[in-house]
C-alpha positions in Angstrom: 69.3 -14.3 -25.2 73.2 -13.9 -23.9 72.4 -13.5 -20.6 72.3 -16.0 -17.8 69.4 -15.1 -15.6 69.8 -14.9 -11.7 67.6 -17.6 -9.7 65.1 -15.7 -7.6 64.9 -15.9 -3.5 62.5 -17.8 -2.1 61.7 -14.9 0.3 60.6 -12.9 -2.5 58.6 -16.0 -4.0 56.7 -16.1 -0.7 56.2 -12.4 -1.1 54.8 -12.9 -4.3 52.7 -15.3 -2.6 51.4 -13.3 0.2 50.0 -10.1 -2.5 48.5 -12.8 -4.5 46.5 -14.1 -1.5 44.9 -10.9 -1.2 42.6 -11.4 -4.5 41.5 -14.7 -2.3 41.2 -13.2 1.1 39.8 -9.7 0.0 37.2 -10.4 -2.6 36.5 -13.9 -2.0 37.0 -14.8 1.6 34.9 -17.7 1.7 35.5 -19.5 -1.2 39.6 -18.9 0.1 38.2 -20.5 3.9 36.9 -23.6 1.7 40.2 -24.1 -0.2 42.4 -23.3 3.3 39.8 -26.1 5.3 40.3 -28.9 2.1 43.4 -28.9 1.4 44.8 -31.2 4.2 43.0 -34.2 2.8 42.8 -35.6 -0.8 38.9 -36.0 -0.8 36.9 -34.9 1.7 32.6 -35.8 1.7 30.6 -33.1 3.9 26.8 -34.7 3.4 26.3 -34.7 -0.5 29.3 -32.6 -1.4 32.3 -33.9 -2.2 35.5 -32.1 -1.8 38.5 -33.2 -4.0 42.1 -31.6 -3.6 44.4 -34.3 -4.5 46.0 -34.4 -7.9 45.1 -37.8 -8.6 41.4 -37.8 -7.4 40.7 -34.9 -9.3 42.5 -36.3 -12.3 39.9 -39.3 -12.1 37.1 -37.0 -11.5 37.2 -35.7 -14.7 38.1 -38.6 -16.5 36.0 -41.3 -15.0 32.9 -40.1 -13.4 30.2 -39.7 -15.5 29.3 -35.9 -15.1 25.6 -34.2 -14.8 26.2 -30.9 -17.3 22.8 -29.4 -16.7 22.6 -29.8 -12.8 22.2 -26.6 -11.1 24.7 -25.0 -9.8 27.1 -26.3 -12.0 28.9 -24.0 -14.9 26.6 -26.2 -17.5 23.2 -25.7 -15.2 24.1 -22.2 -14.7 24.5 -21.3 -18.4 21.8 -23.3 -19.1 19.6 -20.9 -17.1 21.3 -17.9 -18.3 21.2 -18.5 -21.6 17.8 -20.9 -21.9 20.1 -23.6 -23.5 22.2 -24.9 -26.0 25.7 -23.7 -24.7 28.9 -25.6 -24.8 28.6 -26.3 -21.7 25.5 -28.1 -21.6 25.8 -29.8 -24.5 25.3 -33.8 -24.7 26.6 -36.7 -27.6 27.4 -35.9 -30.6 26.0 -31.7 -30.5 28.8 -31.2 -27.7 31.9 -33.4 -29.4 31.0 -31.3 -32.7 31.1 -28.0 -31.0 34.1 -28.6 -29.3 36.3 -30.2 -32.5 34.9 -26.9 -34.2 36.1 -24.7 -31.5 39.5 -26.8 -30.9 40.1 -25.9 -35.0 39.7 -22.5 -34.0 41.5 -22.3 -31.0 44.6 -24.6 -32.2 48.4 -24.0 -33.6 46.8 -21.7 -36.3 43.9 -20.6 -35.2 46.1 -18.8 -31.9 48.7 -17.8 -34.5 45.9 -15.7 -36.8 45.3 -14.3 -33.7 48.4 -13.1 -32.3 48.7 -9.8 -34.3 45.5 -8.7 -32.5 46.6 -8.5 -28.9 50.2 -8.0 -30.0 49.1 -4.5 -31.3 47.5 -3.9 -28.0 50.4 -4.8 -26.0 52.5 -2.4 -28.3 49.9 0.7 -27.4 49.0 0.2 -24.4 52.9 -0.5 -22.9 54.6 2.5 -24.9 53.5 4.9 -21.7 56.5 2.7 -19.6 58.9 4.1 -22.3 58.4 7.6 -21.4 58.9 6.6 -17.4 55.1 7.1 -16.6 52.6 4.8 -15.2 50.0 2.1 -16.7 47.5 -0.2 -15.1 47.6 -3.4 -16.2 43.7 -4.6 -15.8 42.1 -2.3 -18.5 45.3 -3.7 -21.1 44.1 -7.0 -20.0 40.7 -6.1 -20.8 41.1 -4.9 -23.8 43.6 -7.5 -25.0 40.7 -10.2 -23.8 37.6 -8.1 -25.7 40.0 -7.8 -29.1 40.8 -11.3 -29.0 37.3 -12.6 -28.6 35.9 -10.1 -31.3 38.6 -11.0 -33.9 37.7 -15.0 -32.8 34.4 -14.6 -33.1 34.2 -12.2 -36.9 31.7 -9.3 -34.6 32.0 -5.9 -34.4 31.4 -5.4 -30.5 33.9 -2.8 -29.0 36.3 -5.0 -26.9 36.1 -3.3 -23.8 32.5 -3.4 -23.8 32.3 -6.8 -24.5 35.0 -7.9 -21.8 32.8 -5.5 -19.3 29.5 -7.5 -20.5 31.4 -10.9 -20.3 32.4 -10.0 -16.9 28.9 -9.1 -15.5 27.9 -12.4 -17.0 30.1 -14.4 -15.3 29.7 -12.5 -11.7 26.0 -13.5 -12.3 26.8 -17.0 -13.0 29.5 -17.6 -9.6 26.5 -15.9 -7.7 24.6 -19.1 -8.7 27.3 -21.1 -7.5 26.9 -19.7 -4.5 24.8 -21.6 -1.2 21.6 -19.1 0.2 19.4 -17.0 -1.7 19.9 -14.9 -4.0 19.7 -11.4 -4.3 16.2 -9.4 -5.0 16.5 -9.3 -9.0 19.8 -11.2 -9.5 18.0 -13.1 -12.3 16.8 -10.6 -14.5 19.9 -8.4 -13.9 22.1 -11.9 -15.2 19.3 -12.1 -18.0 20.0 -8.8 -19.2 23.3 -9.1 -19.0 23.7 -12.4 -21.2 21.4 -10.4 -23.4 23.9 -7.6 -23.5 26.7 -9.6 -24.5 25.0 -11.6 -26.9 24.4 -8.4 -28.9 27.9 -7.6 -29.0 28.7 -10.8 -30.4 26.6 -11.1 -33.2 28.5 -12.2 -36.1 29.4 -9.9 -39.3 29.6 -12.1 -41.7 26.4 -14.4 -40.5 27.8 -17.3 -38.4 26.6 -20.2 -37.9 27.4 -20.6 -34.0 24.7 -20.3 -31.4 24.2 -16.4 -29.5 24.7 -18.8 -26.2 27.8 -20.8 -27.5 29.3 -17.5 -28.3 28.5 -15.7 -25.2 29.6 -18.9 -23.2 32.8 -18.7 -25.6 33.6 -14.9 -24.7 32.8 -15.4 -20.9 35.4 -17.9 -20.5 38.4 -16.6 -22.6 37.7 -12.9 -21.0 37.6 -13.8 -17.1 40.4 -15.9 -17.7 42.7 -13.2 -19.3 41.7 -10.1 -17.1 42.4 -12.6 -13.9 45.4 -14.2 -15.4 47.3 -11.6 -16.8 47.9 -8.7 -13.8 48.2 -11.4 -11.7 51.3 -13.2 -13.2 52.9 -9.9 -13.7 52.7 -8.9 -9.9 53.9 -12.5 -9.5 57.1 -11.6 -11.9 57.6 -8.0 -10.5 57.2 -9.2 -6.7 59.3 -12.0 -7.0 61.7 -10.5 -9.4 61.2 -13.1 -12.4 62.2 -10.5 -15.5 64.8 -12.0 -16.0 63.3 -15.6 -16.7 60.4 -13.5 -19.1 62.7 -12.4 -20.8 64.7 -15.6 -21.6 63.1 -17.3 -25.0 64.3 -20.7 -23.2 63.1 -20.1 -19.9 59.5 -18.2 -20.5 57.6 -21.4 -21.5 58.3 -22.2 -18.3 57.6 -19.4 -16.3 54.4 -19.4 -18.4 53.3 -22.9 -17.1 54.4 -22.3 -14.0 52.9 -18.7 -13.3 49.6 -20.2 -15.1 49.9 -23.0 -12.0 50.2 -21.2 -9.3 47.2 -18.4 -10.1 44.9 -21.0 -11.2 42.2 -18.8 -12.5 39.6 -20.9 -12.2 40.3 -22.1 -8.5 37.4 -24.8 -8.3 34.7 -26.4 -10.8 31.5 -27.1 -9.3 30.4 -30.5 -11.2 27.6 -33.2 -9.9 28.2 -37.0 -10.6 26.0 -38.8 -13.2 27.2 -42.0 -11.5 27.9 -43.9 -8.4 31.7 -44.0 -8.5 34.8 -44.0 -6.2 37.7 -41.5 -5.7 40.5 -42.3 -3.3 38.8 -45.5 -1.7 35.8 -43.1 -1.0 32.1 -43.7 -2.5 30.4 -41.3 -4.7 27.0 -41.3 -5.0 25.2 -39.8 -8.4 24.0 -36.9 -7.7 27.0 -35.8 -5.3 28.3 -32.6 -5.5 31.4 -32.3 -6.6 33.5 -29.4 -5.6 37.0 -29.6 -7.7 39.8 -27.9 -6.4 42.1 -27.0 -9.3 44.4 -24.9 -7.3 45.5 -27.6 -5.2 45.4 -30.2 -7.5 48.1 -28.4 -9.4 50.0 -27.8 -6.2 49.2 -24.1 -6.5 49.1 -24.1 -2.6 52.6 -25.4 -1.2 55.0 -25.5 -4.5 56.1 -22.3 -5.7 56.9 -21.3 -9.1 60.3 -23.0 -10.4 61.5 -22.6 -14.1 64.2 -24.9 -13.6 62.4 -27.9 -11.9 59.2 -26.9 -13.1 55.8 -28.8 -12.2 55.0 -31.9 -14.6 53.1 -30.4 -17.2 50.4 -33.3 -16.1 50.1 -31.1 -13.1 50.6 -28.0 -14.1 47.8 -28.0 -16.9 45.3 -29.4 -14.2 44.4 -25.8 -13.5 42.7 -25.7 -17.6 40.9 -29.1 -16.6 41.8 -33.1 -17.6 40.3 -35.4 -20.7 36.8 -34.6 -22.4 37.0 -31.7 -19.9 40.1 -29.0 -20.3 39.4 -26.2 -21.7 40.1 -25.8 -25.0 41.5 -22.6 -24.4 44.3 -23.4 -23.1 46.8 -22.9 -25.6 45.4 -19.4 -26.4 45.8 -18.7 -22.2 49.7 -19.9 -23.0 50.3 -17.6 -26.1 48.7 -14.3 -24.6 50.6 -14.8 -21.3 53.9 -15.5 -23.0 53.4 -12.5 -25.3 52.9 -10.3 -22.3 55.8 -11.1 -20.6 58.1 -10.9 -23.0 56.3 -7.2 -23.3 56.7 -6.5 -20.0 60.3 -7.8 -19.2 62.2 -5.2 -20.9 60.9 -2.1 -18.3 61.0 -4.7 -15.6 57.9 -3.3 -13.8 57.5 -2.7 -10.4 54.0 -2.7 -8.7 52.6 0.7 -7.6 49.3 0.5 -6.6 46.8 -2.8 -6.2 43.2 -3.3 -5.4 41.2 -6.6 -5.3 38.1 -7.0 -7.5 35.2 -8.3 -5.0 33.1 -8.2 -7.5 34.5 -10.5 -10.4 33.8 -13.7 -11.0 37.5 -14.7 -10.8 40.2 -13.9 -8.1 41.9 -11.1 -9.5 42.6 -7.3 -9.3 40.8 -4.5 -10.2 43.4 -2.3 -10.8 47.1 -3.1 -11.4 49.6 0.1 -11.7 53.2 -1.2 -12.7 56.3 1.3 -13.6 59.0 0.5 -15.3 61.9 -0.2 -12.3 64.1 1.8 -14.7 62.1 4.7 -14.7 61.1 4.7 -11.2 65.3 5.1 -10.7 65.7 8.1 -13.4 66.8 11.0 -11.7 63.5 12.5 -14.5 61.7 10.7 -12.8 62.2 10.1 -8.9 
């Protein structure tokens, strides 16, 4: 690119800051009082449950505590119960270090780049309405984007959009386990159904050999992610006017990595310690719950997106997990996000309209309505 892009204001960073609380405050407002209360201190026990916000701690968590992956109420138990077994997540030895390499193949340099035609063609459709000056929400092209990914991925035939609504009922049912109290008359057989649904949808064309659960635990993750991720960084970049940075080849990596840091999608992982341990001078016993704050681990919280003086990237990819445990989506999370930007930069959109999701398993927005700034001036269009 020729041109040298402008530095944004803080004020509008911390306007960027205050719409993107809203997905926290409206649809989850107590998961958004836990994180508020836990961030002051590094680790923090209340009875069995241990709360870990600093960057180091959490670092160690995931790298030196042996972790429980069927306890309940982690993402492992959970899946385990939705699916009756065998996911990715609950795998142990050798089963779960095969499953991943095999998924890491498919989800590495090559793997991401057989993808990219696939969500690149529904970038191209579903943007060209900004051309003509008119109006698009962003969370059903994020849906779609997510459900065409995960069908080319995984070789099935499922419409994408019904298989990014399925994944997304999955995954509401699975936070609801998460969730302290009792839950609601028929949760279970409504989460059961729902599994069953997208299971159906995934089943291979051409006879794969991957387990029904390790699909649908496969599709849940890479579409909650994407629907959260990618409406939310573009409010980020329309609020706090960072176009010009998207649209800079040298500079988007960065705003990628840094717009991935400060949404952290997945805010906290519920785990449970296979092992007496320490973290930050402070006992944990096996058993312990341990409730992993990814969002302030990566400084999501108090450091605001910088391209120039970005985040370490040892921070920054916190929010996708550390060791044996980040996700190995992570560099199909980068590509998707990067693509959309550079979409998106040339119209420069503006945010029209935004409501939260309370329902979804991930902070995010239910609808998203962006025009292109340009348009928005046109005296056609006023």
């Amino acid at each position: 690119m020729s041109t040298v892009p402008t530095t944004p204001g803080t004020a509008a960073l911390r306007a960027a800051r205050r719409r993107d609380r809203r997905v926290y405050t409206r649809s989850h407002p107590v998961l958004f009082a836990l994180l508020a209360a836990a961030r002051r201190r590094a680790v923090v026990r209340i009875g069995g449950t241990v709360l870990v916000s600093g960057t180091e701690p959490y670092r160690q968590a995931l790298t030196r505590i042996p972790l429980d992956r069927t306890a309940a109420g982690t993402t492992g138990g959970t899946a385990r119960e939705l699916s009756e077994g065998g996911t990715l997540f609950d795998q142990e030895g050798a089963g779960h270090r095969t499953a991943r390499r095999g998924l890491a193949a498919d989800l590495g340099a090559a793997g991401v780049e057989r993808l990219r035609p696939v969500w690149r063609d529904v970038l191209e459709r579903r943007l060209a309405p900004l051309h003509a000056g008119r109006e698009i929400d962003l969370v059903p092209l994020a849906r779609e984007l997510a459900g065409a990914t995960v069908r080319a991925l995984l070789d099935t035939t499922g419409d994408p959009e019904a298989v990014a609504r399925a994944a997304a009922e999955v995954a509401a049912a699975a936070v609801r386990g998460h969730l302290p109290g009792p839950r609601p008359p028929g949760a279970a057989r409504a989460a059961a159904a729902a599994t069953a649904r997208l299971e159906a949808l995934l089943a291979p064309v051409s006879g794969g050999t991957a387990e029904p659960a390790l699909r649908a635990a496969l599709a849940v993750a890479a579409v909650n992610t994407t629907v959260a991720v990618l409406p939310r960084a573009a409010a980020w970049c329309a609020d706090a006017d960072l176009w010009d940075e998207a649209a800079d080849d040298r500079l988007r990596p960065a705003l990628v990595g840094e717009v991935l840091r400060v949404t952290a999608p997945s805010p906290l992982l519920p785990r449970v310690a296979a092992a007496d341990a320490e973290l930050d001078g402070r006992p944990v016993r096996a058993g312990d719950r341990l409730v992993l704050m990814a969002r302030h681990a990566a400084r999501a919280h108090d450091r605001l997106p910088d391209t120039r003086d970005p985040a370490p990237p040892a921070v920054a990819r916190l929010v996708f997990g550390a060791g044996a445990h980040a996700c190995p989506g992570a560099r199909l999370a980068r590509a998707q996000l990067d693509d959309t930007l550079a979409a998106l930069a040339p119209h420069r959109p503006e945010v029209r309209r935004a409501r939260v999701d309370r329902a979804a398993a991930l902070p995010g927005w239910r609808s998203l309505t962006v025009r292109a700034a340009a348009a928005r001036r046109s005296p056609e269009n006023p």
